[in-house]
PQR file with spaces between the fields and no chain letter, atoms N, CA, C, O and H, PARSE charges and radii, in Angstrom:
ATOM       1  N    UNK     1      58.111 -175.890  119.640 -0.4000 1.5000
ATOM       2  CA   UNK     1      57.462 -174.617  119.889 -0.0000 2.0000
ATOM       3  C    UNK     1      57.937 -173.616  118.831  0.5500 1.7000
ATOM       4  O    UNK     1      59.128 -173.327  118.716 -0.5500 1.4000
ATOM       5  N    UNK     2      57.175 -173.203  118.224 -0.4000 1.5000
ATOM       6  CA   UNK     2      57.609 -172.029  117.202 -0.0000 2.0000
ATOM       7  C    UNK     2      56.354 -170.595  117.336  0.5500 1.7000
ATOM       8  O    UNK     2      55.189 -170.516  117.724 -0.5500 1.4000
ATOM       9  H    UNK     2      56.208 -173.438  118.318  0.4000 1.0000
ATOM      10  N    UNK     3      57.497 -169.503  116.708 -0.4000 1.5000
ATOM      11  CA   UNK     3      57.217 -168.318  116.827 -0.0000 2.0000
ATOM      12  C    UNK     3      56.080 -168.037  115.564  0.5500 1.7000
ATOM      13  O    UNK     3      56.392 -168.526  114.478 -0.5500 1.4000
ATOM      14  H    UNK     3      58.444 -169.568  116.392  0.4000 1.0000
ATOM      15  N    UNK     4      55.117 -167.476  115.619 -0.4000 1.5000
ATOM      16  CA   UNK     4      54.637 -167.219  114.448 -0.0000 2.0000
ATOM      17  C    UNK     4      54.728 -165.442  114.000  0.5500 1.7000
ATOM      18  O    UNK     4      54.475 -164.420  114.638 -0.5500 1.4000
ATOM      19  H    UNK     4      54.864 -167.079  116.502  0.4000 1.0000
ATOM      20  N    UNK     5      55.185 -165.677  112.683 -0.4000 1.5000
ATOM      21  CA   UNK     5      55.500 -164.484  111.959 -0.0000 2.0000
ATOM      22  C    UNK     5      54.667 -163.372  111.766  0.5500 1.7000
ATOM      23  O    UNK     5      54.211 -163.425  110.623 -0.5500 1.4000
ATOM      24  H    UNK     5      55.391 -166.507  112.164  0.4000 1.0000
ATOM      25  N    UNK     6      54.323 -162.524  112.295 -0.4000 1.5000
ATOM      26  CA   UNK     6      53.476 -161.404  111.467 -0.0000 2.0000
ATOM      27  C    UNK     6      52.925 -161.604  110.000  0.5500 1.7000
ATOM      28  O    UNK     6      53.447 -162.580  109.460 -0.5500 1.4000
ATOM      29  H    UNK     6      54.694 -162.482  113.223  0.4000 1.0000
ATOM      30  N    UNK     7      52.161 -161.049  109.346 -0.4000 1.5000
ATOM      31  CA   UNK     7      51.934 -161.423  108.254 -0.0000 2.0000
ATOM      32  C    UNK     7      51.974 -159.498  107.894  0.5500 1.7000
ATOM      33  O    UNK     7      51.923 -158.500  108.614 -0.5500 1.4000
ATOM      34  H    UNK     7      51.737 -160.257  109.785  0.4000 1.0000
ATOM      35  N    UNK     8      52.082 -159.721  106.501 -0.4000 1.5000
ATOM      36  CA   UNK     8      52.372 -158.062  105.820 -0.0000 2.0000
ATOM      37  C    UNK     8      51.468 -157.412  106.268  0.5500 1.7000
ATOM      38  O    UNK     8      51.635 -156.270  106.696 -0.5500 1.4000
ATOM      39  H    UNK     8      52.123 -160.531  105.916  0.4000 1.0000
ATOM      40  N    UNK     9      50.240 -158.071  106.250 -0.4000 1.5000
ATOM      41  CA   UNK     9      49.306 -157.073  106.624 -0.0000 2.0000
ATOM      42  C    UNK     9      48.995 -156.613  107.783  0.5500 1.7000
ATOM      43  O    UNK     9      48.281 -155.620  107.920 -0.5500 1.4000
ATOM      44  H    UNK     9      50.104 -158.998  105.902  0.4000 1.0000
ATOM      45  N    UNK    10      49.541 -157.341  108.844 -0.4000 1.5000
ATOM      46  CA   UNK    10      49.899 -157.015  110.180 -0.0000 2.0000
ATOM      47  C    UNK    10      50.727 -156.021  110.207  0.5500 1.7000
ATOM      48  O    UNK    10      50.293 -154.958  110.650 -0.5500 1.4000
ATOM      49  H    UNK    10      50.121 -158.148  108.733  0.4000 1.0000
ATOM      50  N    UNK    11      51.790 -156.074  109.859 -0.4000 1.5000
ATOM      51  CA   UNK    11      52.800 -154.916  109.603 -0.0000 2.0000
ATOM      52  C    UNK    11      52.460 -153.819  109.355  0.5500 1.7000
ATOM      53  O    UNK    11      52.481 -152.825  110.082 -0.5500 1.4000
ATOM      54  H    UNK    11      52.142 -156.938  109.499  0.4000 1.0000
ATOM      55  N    UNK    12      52.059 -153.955  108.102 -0.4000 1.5000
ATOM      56  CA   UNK    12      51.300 -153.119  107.663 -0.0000 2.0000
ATOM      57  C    UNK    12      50.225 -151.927  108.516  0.5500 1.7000
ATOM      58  O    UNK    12      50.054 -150.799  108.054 -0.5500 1.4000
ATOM      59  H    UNK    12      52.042 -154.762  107.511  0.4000 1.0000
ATOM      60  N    UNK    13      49.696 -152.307  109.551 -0.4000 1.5000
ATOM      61  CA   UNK    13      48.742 -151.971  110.055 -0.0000 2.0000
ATOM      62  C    UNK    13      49.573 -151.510  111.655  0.5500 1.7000
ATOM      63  O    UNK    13      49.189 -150.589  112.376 -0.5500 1.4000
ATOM      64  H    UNK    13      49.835 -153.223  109.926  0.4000 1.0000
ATOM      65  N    UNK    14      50.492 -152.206  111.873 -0.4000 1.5000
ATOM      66  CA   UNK    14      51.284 -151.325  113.036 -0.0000 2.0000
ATOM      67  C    UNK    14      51.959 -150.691  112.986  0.5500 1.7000
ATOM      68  O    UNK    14      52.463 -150.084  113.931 -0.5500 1.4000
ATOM      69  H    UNK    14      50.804 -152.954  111.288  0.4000 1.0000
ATOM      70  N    UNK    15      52.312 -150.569  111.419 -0.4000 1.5000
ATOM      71  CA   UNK    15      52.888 -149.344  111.324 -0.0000 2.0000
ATOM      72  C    UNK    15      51.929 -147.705  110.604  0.5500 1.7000
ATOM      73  O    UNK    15      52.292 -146.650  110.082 -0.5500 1.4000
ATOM      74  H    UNK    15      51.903 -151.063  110.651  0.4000 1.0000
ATOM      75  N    UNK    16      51.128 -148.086  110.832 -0.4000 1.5000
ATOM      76  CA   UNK    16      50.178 -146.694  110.034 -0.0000 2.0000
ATOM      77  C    UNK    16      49.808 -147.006  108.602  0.5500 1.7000
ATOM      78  O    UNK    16      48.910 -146.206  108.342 -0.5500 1.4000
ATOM      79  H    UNK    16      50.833 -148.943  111.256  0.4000 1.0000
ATOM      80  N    UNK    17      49.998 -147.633  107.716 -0.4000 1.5000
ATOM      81  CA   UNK    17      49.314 -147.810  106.925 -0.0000 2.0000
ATOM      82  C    UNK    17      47.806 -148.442  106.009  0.5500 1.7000
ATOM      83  O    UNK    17      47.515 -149.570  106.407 -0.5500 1.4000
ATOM      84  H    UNK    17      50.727 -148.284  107.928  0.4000 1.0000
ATOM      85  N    UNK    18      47.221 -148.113  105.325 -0.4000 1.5000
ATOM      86  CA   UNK    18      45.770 -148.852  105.082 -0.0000 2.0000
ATOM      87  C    UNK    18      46.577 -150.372  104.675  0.5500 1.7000
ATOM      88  O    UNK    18      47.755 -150.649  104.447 -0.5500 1.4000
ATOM      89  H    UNK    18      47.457 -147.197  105.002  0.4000 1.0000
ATOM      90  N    UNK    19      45.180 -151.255  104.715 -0.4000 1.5000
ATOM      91  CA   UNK    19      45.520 -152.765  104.294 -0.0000 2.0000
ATOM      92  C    UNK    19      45.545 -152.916  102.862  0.5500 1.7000
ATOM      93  O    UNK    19      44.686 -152.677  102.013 -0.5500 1.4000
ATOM      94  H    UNK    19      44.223 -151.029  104.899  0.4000 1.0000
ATOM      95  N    UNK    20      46.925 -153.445  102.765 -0.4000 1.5000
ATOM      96  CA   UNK    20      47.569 -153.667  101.970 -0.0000 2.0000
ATOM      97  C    UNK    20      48.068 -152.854  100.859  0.5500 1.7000
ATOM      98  O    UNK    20      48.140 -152.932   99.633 -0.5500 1.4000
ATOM      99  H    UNK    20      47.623 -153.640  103.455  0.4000 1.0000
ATOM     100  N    UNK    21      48.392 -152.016  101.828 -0.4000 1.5000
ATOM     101  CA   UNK    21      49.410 -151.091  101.267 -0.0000 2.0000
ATOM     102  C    UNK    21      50.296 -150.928  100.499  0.5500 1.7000
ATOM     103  O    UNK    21      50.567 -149.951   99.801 -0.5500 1.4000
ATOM     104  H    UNK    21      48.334 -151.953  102.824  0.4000 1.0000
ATOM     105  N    UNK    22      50.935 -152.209  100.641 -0.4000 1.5000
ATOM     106  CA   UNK    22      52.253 -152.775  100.116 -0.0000 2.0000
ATOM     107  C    UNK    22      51.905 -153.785   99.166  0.5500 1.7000
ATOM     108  O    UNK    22      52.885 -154.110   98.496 -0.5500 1.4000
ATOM     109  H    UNK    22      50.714 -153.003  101.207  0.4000 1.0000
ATOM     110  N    UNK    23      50.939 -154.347   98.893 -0.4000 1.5000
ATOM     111  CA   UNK    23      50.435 -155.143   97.529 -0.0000 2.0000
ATOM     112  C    UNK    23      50.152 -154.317   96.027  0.5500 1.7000
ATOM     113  O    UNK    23      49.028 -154.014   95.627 -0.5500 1.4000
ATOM     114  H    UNK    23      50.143 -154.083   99.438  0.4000 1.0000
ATOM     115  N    UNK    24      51.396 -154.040   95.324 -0.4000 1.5000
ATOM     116  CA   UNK    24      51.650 -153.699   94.476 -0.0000 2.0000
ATOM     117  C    UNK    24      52.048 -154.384   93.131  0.5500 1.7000
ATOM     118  O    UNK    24      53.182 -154.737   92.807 -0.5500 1.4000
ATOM     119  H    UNK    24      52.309 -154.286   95.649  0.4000 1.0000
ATOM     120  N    UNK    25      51.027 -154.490   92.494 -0.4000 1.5000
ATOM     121  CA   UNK    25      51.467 -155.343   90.951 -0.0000 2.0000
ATOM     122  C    UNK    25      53.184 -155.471   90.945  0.5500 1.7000
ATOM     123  O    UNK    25      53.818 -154.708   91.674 -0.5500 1.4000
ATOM     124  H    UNK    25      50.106 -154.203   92.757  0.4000 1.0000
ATOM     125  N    UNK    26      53.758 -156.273   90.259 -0.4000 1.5000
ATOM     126  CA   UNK    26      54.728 -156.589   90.252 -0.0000 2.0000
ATOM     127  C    UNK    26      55.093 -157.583   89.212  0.5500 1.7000
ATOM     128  O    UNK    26      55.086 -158.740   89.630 -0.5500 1.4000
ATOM     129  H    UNK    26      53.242 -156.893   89.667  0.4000 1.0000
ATOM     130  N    UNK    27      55.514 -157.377   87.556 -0.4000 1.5000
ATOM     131  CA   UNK    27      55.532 -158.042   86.617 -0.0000 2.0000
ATOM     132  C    UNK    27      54.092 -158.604   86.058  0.5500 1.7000
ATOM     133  O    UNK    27      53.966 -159.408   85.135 -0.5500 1.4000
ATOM     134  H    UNK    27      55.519 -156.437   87.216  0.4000 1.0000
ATOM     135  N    UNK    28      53.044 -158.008   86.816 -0.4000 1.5000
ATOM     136  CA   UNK    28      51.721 -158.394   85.959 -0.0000 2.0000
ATOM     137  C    UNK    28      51.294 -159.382   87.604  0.5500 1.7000
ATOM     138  O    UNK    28      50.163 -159.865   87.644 -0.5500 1.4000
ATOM     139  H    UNK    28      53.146 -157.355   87.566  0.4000 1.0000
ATOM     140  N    UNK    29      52.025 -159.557   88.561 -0.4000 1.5000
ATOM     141  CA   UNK    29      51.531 -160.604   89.596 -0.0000 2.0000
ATOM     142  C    UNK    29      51.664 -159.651   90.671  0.5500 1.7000
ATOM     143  O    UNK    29      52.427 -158.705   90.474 -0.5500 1.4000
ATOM     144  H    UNK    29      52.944 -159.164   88.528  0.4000 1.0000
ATOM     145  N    UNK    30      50.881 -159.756   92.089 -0.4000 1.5000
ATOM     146  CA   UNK    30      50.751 -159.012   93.417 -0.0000 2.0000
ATOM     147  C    UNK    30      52.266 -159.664   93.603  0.5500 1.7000
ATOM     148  O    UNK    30      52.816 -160.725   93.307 -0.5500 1.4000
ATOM     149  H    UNK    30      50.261 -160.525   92.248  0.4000 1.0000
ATOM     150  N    UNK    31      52.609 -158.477   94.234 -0.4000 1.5000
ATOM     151  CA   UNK    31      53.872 -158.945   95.000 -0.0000 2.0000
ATOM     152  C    UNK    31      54.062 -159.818   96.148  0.5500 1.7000
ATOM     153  O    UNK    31      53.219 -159.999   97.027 -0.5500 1.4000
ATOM     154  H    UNK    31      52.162 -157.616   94.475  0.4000 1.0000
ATOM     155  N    UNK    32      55.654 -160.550   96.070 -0.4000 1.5000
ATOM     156  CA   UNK    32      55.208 -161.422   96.841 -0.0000 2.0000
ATOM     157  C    UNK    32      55.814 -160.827   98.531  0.5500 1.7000
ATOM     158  O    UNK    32      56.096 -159.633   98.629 -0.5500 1.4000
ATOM     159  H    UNK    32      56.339 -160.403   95.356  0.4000 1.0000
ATOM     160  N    UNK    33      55.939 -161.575   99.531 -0.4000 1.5000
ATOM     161  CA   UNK    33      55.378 -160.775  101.144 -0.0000 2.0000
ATOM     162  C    UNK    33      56.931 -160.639  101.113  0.5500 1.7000
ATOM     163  O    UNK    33      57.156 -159.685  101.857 -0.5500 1.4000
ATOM     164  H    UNK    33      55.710 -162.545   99.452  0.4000 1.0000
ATOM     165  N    UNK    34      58.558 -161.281  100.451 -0.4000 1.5000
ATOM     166  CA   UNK    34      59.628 -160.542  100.851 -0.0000 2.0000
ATOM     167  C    UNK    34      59.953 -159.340  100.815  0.5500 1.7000
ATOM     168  O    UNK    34      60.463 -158.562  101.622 -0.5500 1.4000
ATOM     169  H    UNK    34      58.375 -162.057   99.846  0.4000 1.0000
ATOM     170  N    UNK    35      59.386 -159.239   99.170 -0.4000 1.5000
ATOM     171  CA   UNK    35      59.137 -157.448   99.259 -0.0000 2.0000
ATOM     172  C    UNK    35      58.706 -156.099   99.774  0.5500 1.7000
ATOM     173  O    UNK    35      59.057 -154.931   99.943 -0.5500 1.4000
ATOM     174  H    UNK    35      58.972 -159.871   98.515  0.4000 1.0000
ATOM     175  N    UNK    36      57.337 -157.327   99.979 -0.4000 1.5000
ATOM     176  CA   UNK    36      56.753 -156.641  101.363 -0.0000 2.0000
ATOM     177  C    UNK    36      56.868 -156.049  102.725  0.5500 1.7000
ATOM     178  O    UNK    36      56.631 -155.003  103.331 -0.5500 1.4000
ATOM     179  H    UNK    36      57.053 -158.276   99.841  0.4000 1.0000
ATOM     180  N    UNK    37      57.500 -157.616  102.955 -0.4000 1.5000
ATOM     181  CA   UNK    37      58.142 -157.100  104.257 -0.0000 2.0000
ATOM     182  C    UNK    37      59.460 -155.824  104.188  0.5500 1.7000
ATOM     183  O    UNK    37      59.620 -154.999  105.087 -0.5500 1.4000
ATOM     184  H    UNK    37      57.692 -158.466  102.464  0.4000 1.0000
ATOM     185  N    UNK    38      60.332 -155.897  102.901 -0.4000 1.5000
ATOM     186  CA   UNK    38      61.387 -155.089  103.077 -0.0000 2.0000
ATOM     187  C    UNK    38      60.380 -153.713  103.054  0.5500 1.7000
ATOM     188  O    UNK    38      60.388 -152.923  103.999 -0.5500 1.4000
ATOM     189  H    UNK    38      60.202 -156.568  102.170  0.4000 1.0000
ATOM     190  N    UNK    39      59.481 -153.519  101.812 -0.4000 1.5000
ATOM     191  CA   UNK    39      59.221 -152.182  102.109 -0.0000 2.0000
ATOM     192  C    UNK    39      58.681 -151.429  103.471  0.5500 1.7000
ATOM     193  O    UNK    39      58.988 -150.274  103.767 -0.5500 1.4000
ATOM     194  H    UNK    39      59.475 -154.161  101.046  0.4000 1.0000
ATOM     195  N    UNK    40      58.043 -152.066  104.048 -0.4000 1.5000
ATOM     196  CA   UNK    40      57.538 -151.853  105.407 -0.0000 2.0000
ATOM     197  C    UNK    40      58.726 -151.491  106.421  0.5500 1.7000
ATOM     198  O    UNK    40      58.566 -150.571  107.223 -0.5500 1.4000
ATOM     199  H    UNK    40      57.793 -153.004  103.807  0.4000 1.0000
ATOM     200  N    UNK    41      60.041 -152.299  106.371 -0.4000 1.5000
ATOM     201  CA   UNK    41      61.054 -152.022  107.273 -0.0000 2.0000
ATOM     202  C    UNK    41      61.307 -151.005  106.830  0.5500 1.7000
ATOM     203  O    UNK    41      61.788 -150.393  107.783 -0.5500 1.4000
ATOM     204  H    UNK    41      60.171 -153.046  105.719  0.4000 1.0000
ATOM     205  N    UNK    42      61.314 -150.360  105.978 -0.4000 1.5000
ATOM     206  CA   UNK    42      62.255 -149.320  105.213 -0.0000 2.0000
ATOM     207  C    UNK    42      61.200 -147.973  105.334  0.5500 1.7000
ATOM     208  O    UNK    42      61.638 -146.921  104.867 -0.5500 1.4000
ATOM     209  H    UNK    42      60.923 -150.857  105.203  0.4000 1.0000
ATOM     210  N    UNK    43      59.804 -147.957  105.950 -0.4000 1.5000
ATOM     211  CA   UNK    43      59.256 -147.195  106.122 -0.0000 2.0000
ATOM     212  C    UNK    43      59.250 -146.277  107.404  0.5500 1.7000
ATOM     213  O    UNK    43      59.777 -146.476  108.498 -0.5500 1.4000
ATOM     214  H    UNK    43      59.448 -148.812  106.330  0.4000 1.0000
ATOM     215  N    UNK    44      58.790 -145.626  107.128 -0.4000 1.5000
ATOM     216  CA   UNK    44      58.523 -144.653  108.890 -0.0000 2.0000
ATOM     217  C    UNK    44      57.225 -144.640  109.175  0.5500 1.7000
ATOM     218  O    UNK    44      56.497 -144.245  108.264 -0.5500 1.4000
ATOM     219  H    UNK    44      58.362 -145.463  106.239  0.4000 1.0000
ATOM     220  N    UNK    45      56.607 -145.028  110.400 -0.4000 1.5000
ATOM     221  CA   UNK    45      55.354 -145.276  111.043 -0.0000 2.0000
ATOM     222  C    UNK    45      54.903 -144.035  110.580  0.5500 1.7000
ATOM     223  O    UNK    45      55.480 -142.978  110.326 -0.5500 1.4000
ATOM     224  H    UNK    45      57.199 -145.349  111.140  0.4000 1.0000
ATOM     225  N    UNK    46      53.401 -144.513  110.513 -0.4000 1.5000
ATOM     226  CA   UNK    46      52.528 -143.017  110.121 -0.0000 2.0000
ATOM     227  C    UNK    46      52.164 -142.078  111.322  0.5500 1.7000
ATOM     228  O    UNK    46      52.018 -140.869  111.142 -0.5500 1.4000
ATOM     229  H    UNK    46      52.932 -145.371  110.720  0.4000 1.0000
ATOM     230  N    UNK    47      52.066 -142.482  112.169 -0.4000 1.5000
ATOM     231  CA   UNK    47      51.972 -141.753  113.795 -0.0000 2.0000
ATOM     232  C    UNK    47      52.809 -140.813  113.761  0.5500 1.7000
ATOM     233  O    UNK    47      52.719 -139.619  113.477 -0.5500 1.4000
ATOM     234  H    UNK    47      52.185 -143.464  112.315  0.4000 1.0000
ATOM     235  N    UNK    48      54.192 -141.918  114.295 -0.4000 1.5000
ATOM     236  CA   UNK    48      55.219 -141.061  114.395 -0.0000 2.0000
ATOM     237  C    UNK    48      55.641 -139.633  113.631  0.5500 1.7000
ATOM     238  O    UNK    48      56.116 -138.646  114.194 -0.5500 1.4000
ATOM     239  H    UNK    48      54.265 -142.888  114.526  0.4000 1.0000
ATOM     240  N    UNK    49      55.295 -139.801  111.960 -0.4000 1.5000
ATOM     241  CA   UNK    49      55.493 -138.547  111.199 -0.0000 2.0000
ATOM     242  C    UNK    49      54.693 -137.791  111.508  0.5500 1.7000
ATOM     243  O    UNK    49      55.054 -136.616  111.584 -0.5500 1.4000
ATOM     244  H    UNK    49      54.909 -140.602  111.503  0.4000 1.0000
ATOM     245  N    UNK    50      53.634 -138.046  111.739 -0.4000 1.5000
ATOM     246  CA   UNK    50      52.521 -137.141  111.799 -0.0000 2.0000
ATOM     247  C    UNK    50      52.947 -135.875  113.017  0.5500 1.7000
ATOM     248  O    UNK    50      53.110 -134.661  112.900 -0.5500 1.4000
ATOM     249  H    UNK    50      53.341 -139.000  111.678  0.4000 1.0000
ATOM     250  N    UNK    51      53.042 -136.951  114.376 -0.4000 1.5000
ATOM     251  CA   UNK    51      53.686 -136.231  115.466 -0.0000 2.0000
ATOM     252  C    UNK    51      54.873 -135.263  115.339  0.5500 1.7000
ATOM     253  O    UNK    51      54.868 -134.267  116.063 -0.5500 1.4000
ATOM     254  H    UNK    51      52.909 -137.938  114.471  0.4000 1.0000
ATOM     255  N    UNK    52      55.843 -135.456  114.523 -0.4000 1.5000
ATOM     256  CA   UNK    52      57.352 -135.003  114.298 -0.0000 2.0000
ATOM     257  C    UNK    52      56.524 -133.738  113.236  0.5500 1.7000
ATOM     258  O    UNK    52      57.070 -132.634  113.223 -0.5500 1.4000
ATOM     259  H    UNK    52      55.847 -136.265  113.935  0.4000 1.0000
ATOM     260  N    UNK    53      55.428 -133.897  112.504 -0.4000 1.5000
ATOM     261  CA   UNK    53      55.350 -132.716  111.612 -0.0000 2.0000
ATOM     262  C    UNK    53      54.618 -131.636  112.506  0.5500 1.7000
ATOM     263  O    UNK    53      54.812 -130.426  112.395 -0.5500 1.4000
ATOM     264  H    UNK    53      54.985 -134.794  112.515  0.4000 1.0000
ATOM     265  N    UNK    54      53.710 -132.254  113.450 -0.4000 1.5000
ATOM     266  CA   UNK    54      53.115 -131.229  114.731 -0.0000 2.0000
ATOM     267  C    UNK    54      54.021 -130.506  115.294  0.5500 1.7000
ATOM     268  O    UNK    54      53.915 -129.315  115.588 -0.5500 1.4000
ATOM     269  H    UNK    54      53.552 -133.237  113.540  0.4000 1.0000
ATOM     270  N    UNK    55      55.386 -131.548  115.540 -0.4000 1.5000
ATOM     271  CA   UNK    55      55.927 -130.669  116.814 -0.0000 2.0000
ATOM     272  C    UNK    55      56.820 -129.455  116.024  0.5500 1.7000
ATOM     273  O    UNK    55      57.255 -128.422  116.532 -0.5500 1.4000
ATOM     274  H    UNK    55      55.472 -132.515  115.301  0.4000 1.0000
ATOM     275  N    UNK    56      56.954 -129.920  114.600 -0.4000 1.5000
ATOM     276  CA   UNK    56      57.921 -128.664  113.711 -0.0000 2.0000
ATOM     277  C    UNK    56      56.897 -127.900  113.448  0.5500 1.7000
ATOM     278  O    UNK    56      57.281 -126.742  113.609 -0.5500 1.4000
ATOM     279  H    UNK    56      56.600 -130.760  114.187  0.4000 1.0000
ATOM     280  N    UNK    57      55.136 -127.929  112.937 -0.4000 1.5000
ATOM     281  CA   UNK    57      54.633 -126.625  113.097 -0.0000 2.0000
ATOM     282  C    UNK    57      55.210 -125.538  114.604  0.5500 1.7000
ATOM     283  O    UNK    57      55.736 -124.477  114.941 -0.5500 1.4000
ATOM     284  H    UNK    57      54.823 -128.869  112.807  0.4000 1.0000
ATOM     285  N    UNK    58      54.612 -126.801  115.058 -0.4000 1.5000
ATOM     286  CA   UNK    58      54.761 -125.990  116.636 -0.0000 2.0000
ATOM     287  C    UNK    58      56.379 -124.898  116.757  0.5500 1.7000
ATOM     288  O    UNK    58      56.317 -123.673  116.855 -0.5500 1.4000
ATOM     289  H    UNK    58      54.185 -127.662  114.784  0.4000 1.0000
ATOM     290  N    UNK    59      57.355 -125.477  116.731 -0.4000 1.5000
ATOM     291  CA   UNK    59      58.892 -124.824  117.000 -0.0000 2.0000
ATOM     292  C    UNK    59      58.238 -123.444  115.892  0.5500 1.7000
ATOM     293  O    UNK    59      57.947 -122.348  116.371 -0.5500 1.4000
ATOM     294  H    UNK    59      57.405 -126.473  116.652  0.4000 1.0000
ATOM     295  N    UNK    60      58.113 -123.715  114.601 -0.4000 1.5000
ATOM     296  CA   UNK    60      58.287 -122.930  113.767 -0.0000 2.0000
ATOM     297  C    UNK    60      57.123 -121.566  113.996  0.5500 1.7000
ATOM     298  O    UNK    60      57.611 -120.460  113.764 -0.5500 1.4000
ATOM     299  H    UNK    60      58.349 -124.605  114.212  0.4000 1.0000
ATOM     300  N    UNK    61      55.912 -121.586  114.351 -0.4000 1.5000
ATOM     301  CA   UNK    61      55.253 -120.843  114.903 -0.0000 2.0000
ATOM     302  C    UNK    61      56.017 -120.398  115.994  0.5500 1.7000
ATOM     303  O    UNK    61      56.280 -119.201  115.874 -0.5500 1.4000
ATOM     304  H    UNK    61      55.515 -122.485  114.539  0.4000 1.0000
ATOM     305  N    UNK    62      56.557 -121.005  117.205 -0.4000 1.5000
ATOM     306  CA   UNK    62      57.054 -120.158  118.382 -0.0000 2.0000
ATOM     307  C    UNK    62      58.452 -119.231  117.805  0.5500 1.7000
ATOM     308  O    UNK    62      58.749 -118.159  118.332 -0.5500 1.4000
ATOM     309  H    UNK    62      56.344 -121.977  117.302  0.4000 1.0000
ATOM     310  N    UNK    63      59.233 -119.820  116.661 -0.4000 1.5000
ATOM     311  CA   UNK    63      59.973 -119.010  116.122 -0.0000 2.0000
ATOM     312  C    UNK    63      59.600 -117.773  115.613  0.5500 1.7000
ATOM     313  O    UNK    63      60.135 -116.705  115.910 -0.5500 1.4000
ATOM     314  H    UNK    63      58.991 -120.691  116.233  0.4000 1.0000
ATOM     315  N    UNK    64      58.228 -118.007  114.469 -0.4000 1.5000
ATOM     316  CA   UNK    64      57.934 -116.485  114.269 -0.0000 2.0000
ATOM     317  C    UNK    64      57.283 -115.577  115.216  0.5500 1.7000
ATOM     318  O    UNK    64      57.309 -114.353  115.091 -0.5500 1.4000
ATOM     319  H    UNK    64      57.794 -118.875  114.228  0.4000 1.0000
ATOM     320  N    UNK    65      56.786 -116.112  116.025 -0.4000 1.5000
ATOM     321  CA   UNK    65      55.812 -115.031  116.791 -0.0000 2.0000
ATOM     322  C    UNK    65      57.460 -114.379  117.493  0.5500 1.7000
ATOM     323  O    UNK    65      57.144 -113.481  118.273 -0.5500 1.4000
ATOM     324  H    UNK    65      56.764 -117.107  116.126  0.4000 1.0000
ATOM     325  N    UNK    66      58.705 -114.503  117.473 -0.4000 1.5000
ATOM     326  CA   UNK    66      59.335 -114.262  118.705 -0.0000 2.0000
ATOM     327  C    UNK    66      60.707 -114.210  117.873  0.5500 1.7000
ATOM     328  O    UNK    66      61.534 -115.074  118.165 -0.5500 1.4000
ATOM     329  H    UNK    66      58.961 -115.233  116.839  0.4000 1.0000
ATOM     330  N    UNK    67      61.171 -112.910  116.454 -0.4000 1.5000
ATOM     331  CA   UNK    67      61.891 -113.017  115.715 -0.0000 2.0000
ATOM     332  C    UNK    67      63.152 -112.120  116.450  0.5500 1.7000
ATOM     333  O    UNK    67      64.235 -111.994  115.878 -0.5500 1.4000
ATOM     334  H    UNK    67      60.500 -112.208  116.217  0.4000 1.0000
C-alpha cells in the first residue's frame, strides 16, 4: 500500500498560486519538482496573506479614525 505524493502542481494550487508557478527555466531546462517542491514550502499561502493584509487595513483605519 503506498501513499501517493502530491504533484507541484497540486501544491501549487493549495497553496494560492496560478499553475505552474514554480516552473521556472533553470540552466536553459524547466526546473526540476525538488526545487519545486522546496519553493512552495518556503512560501506563504495566497489566502492567508491576503486575509492578514485585510485585517492590518482594518487595525490601521480603526487606529486613525481614533488618534
Amino acid at each position: 500500500m503506498r501513499v501517493r505524493r502530491l504533484t507541484p502542481v497540486e501544491c501549487e494550487k493549495l497553496q494560492g498560486f496560478p499553475r505552474n508557478h514554480t516552473l521556472v527555466p533553470h540552466r536553459g531546462k524547466p526546473a526540476a519538482d525538488g526545487p519545486r517542491y522546496k519553493a512552495i514550502g518556503n512560501s506563504m499561502a495566497v489566502p492567508v496573506m491576503h486575509w492578514i493584509g485585510q485585517r492590518l487595513q482594518l487595525i490601521d483605519s480603526l487606529i486613525s479614525k481614533h488618534p
